[in-house]
ZAGU-645445 format. One record per residue (C-alpha): residue number from 1; x, y, z. Coordinates in nm, 2 decimals. Example, Ala and Ser with C-alpha at 12.3 -4.5 7.8 and 13.67 -1.06 7.14 Angstrom:
ZAGU-645445
{i = 1; east = 1.23; north = -0.45; up = 0.78}
{i = 2; east = 1.37; north = -0.11; up = 0.71}
This chain:
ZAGU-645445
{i = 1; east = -3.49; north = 7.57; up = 3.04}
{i = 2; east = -3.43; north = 7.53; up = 2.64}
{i = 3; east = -3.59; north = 7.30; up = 2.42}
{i = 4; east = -3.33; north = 7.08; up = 2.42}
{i = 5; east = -3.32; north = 7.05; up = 2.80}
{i = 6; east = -3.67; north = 7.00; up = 2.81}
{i = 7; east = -3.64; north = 6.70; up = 2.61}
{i = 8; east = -3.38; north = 6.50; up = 2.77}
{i = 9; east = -3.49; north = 6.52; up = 3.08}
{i = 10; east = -3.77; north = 6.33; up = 3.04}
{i = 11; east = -3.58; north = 6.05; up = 2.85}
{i = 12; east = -3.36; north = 6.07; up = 3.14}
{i = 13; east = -3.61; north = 6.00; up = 3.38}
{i = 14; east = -3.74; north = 5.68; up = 3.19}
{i = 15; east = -3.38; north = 5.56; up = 3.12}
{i = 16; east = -3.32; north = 5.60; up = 3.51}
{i = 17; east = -3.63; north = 5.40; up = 3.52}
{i = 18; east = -3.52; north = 5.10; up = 3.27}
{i = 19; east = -3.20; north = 5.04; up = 3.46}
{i = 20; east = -3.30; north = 5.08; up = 3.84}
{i = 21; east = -3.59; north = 4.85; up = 3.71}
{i = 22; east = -3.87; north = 5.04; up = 3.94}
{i = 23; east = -4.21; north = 4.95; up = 3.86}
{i = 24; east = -4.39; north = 5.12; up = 4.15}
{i = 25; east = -4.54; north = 4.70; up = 4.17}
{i = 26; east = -4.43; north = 4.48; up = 4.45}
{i = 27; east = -4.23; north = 4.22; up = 4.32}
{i = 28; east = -4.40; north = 3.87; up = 4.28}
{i = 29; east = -4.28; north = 3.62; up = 4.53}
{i = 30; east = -4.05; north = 3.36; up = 4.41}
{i = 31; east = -4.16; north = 3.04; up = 4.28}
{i = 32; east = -4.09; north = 2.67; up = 4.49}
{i = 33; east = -3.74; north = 2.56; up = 4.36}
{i = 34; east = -3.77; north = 2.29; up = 4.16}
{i = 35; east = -3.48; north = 2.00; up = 4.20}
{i = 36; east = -3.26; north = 1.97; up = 3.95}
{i = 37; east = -2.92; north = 1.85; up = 3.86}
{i = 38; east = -2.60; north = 1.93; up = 3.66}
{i = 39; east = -2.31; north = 1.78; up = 3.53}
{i = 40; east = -2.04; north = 1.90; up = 3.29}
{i = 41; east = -1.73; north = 1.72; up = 3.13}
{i = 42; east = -1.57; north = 1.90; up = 2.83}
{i = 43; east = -1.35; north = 2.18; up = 2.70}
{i = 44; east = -1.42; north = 2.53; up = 2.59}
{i = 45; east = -1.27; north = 2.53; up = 2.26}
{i = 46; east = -1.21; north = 2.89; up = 2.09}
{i = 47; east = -1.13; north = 2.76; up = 1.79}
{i = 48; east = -1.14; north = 2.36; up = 1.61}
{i = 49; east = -0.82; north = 2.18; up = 1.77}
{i = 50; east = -0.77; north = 2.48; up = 2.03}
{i = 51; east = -0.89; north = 2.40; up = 2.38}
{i = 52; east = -0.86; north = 2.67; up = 2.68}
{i = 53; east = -1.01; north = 2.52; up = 2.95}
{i = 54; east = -1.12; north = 2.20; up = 3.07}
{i = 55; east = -1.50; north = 2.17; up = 3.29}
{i = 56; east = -1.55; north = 1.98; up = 3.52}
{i = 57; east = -1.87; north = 2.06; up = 3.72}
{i = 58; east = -2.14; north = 1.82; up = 3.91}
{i = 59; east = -2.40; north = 2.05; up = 4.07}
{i = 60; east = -2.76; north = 1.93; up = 4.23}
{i = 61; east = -3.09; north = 2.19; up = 4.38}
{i = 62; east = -3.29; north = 2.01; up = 4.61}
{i = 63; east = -3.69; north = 2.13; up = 4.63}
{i = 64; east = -3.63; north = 2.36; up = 4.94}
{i = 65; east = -3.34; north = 2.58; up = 4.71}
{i = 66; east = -3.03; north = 2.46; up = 4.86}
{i = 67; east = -2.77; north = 2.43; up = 4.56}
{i = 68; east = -2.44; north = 2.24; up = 4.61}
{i = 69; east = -2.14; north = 2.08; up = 4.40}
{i = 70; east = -1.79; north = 2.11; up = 4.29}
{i = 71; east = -1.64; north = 2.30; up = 3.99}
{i = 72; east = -1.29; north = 2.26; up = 3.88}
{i = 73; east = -1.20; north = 2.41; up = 3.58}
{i = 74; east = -0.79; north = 2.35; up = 3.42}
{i = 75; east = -0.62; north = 2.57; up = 3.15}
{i = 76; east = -0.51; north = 2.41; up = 2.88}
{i = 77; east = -0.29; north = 2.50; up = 2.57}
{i = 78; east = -0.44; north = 2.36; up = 2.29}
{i = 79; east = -0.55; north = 1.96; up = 2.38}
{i = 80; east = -0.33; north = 1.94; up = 2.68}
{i = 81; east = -0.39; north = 2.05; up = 3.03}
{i = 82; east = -0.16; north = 2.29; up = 3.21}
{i = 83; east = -0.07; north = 2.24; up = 3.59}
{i = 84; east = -0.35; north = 2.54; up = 3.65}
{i = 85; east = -0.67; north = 2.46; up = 3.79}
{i = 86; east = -0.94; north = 2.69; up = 3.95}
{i = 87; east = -1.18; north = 2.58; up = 4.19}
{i = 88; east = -1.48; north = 2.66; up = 4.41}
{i = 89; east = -1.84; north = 2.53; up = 4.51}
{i = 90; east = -2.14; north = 2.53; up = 4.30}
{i = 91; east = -2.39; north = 2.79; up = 4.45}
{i = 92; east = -2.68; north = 2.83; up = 4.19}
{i = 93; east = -2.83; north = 2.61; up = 3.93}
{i = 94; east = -3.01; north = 2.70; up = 3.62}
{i = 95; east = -3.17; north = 2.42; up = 3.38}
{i = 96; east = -3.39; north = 2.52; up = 3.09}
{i = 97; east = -3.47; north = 2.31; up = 2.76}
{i = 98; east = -3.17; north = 2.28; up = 2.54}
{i = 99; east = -2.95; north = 2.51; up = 2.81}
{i = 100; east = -2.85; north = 2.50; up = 3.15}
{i = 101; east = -2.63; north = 2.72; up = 3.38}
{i = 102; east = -2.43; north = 2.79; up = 3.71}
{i = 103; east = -2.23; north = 3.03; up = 3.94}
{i = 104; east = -1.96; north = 2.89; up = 4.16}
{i = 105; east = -1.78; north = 3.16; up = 4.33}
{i = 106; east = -1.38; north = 3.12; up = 4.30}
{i = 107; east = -1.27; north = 2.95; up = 4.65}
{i = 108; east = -0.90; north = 2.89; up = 4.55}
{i = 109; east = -0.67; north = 2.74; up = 4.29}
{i = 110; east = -0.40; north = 2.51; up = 4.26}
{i = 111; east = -0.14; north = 2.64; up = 4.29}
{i = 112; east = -0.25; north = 2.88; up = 4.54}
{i = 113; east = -0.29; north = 3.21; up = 4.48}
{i = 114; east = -0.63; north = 3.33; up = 4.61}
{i = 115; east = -0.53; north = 3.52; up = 4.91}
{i = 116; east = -0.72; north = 3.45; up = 5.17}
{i = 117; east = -0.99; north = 3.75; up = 5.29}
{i = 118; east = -1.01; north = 3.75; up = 4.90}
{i = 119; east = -1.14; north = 3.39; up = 4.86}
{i = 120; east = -1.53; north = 3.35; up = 4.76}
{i = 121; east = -1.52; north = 3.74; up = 4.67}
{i = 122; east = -1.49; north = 3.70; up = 4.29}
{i = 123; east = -1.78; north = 3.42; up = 4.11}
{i = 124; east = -1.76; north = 3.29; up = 3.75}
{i = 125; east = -2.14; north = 3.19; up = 3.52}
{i = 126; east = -2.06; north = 2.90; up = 3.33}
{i = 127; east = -2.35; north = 2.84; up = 3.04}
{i = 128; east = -2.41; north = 2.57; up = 2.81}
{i = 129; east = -2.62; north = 2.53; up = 2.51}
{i = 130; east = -2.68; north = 2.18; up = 2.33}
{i = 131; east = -2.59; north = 2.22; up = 1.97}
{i = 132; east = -2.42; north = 2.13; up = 1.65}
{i = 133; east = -2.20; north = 2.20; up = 1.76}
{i = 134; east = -2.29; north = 2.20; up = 2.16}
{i = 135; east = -2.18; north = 2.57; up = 2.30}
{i = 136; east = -2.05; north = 2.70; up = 2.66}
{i = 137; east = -2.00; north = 3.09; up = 2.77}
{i = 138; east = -1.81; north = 3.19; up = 3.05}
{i = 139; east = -1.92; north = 3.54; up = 3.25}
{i = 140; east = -1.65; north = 3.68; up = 3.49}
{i = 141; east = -1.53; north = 3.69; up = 3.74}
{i = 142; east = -1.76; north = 3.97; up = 3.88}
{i = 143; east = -1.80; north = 4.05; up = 4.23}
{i = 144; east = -1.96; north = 3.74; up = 4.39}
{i = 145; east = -2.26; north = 3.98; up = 4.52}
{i = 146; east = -2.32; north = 4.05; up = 4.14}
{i = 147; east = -2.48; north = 3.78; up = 4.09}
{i = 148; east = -2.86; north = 3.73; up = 4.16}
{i = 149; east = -2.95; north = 3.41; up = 4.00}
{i = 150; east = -2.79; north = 3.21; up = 3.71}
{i = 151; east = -3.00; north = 3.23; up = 3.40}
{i = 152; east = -2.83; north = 3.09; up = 3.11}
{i = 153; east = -2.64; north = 3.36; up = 2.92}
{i = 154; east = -2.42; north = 3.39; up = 2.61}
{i = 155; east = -2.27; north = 3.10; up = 2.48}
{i = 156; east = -2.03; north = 3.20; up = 2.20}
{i = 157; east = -1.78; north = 2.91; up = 2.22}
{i = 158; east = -1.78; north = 2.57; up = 2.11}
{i = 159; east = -1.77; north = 2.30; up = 2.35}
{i = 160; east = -1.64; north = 1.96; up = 2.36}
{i = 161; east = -1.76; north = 1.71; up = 2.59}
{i = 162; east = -2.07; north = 1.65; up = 2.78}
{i = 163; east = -2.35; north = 1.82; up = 3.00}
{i = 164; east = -2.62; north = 1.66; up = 3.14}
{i = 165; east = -2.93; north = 1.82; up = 3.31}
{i = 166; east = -3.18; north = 1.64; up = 3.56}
């Protein structure tokens, strides 16, 4: 084995480690859900007077875990809405301080044009930050299975409107 061989492999091994995230420690169990509630009403806007999409999202976690809600987000060019919208239920809830996020998994669109077996299959992470000014991110779509939990994440664009958290 040369040197160099005999170096890498170690790091290797440890980044293996990093990524698959074993610990060799039982994970802890999860904590009791707490209730919680979110609504957002606003645009992402990419840059001041240019609007891309329109959220509108009401989403509530009751103490035993269970998550519902409705998300229905519409393209726009500029300030105006297209006839585009996509749709799907809120599954997970994340609320936090000055942030707050959730995952709805893409159940159709209007027009239609999620096939069928392929509806639910794809999910979207929609974060928001408040702000001056307040801030949204969007993550996806990924594989719906992708997604375990809905910590807030990136929020690189500004965002018009309102977001409440309960």
């Amino acid at each position: 084995m040369t040197t160099l061989t005999s170096r890498l492999l170690p790091a290797a091994g440890l980044a293996a480690v990093a990524v698959l995230g074993f610990t060799g420690v039982p994970a802890a169990a999860e904590p009791a859900a707490e209730p919680a509630s979110l609504s957002i009403d606003g645009d992402l806007e990419i840059a001041p007077g240019v609007h891309v999409l329109n959220i509108d999202a009401q989403g509530t976690r009751t103490a035993d875990g269970t998550t519902s809600g409705t998300y229905v987000a519409t393209l726009m060019n500029g300030r105006s809405k297209v006839p585009f919208q996509i749709k799907g239920p809120v599954t997970c809830i994340d609320t936090r301080d000055d942030s707050a996020s959730l995952v709805y998994p893409i159940s159709g669109t209007s027009p239609q044009l999620v096939p069928g077996p392929l509806r639910n299959q794809l999910a979207v992470q929609i974060s928001v930050r408040k702000g001056t000014p307040d801030r949204v991110g969007v993550m996806g779509p990924a594989p719906t299975s992708s997604f375990h939990g809905c910590a807030p994440a990136a929020t690189p664009f500004a965002f018009q409107g309102d977001f409440t958290t309960d």
